[in-house]
Backbone bond lengths (Angstrom), bond angles and torsions (degrees), N, CA, C in turn:
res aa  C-N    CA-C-N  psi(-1)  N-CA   C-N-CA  omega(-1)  CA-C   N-CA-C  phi
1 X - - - 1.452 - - 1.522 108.52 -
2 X 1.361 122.96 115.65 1.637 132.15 163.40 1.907 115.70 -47.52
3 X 1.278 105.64 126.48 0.924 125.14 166.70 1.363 121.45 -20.01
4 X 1.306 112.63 -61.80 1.421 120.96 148.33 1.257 153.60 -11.97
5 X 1.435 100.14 -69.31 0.958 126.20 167.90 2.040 133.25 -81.71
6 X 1.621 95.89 -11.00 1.511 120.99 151.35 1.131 133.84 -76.77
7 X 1.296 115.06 -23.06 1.065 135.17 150.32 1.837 146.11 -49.70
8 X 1.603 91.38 -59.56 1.338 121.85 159.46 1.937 114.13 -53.60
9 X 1.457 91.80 -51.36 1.470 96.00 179.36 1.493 117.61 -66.91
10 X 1.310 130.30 -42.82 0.955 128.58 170.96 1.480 108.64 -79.44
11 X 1.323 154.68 6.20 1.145 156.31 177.18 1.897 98.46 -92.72
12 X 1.417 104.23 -63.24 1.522 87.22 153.02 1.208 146.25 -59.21
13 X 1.796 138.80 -25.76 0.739 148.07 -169.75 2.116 102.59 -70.30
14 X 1.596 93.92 -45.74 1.575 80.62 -163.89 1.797 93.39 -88.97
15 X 1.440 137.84 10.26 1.100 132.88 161.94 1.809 107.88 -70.38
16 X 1.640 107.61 -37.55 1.439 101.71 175.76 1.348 113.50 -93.74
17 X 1.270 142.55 14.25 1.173 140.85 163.99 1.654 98.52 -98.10
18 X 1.241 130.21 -35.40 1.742 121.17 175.24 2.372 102.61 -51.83
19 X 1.627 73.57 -52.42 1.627 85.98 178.98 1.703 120.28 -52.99
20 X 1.102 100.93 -62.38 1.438 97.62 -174.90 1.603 115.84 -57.16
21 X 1.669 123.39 -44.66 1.331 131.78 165.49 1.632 120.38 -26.73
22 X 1.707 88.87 -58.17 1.456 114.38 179.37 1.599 114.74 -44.29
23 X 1.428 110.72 -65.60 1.339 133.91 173.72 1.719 115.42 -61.70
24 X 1.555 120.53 -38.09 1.426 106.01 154.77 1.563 112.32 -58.46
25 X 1.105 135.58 -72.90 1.276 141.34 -170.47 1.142 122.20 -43.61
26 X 1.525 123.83 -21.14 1.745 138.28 175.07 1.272 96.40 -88.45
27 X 1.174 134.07 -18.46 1.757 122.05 -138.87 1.562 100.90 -127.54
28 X 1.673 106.68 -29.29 1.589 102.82 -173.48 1.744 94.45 -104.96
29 X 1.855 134.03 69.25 0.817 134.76 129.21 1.729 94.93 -118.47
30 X 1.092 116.06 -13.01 1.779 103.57 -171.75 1.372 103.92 -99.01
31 X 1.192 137.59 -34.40 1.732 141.89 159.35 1.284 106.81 -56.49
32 X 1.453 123.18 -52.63 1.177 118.48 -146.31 1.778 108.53 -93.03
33 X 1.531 111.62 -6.38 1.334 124.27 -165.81 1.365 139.08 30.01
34 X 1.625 95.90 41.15 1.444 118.74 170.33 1.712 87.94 -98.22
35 X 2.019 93.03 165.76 1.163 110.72 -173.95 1.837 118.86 -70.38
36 X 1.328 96.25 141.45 1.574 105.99 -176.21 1.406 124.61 -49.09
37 X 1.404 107.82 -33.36 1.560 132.34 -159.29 1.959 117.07 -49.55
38 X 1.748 92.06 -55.80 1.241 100.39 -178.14 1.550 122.06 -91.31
39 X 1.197 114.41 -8.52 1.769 135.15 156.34 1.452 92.36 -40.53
40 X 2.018 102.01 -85.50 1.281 101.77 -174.11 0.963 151.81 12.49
41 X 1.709 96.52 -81.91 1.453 133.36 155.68 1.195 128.24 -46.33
42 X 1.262 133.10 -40.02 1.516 148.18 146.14 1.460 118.04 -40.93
43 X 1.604 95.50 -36.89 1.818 96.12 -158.78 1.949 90.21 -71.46
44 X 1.812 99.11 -75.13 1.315 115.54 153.48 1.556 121.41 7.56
45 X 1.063 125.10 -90.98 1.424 129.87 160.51 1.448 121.74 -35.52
46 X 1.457 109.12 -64.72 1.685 112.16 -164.90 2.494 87.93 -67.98
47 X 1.018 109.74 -43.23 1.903 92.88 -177.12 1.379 104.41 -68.85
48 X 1.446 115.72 -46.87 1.392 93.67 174.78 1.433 128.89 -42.10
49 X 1.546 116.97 -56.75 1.646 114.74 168.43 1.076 124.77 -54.49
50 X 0.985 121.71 -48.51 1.520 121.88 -178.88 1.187 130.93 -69.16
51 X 1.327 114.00 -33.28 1.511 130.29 -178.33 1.304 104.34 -54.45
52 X 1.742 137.90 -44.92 1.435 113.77 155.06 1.221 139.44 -63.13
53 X 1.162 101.27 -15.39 1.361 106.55 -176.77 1.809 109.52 -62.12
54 X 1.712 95.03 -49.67 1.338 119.24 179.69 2.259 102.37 -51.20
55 X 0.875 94.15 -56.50 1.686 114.46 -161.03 1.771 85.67 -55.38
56 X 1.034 122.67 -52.38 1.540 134.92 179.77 1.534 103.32 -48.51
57 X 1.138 107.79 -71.72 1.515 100.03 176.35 1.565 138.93 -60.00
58 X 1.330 94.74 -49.00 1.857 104.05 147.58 1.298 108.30 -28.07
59 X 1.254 105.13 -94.43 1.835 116.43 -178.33 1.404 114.77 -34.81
60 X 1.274 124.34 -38.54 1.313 105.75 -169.67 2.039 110.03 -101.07
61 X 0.699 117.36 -15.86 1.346 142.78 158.67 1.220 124.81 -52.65
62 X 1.567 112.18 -87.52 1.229 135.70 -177.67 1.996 112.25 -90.85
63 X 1.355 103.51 22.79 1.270 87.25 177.36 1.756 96.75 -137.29
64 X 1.071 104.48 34.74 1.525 92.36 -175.73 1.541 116.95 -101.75
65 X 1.269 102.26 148.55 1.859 111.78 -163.55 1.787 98.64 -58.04
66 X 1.101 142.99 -174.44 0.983 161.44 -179.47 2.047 100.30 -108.20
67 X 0.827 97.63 171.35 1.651 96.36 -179.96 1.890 107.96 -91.89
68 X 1.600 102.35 -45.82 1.368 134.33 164.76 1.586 109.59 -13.94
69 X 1.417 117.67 112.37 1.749 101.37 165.52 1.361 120.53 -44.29
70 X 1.130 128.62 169.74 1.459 162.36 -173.47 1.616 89.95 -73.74
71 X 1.314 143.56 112.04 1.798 147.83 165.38 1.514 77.62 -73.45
72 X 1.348 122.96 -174.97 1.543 154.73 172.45 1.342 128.36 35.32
């Protein structure tokens, strides 16, 4: 497997593990019909941290120039 392409995979992998976390933690006060309050707080905290983490990998990943000159 290319460097590259190990990369990519694991660049998605922890984008869908931020996601899926996210979406348990939003989803099991409205399924689960316990109170919203302390979710919140959970949700709150766990995006705040992560969300750089997330933004870091995006950016460095998914934002890189091509090697290719500039067309136009």
């Amino acid at each position: 497997m290319k460097v590259s392409t190990l990369q990519a995979v694991l660049s998605i992998l922890i984008v869908a593990v931020f996601l899926g976390v996210t979406a348990i933690v939003a989803l099991t006060p409205v399924l689960g019909g316990y109170p919203p309050e302390p979710f919140t707080e959970h949700l709150k905290t766990f995006s705040t941290l992560y969300s750089g983490v997330i933004g870091i990998v995006i950016g460095y990943y998914f934002g890189r120039r091509s090697d290719s000159p500039h067309e136009g």
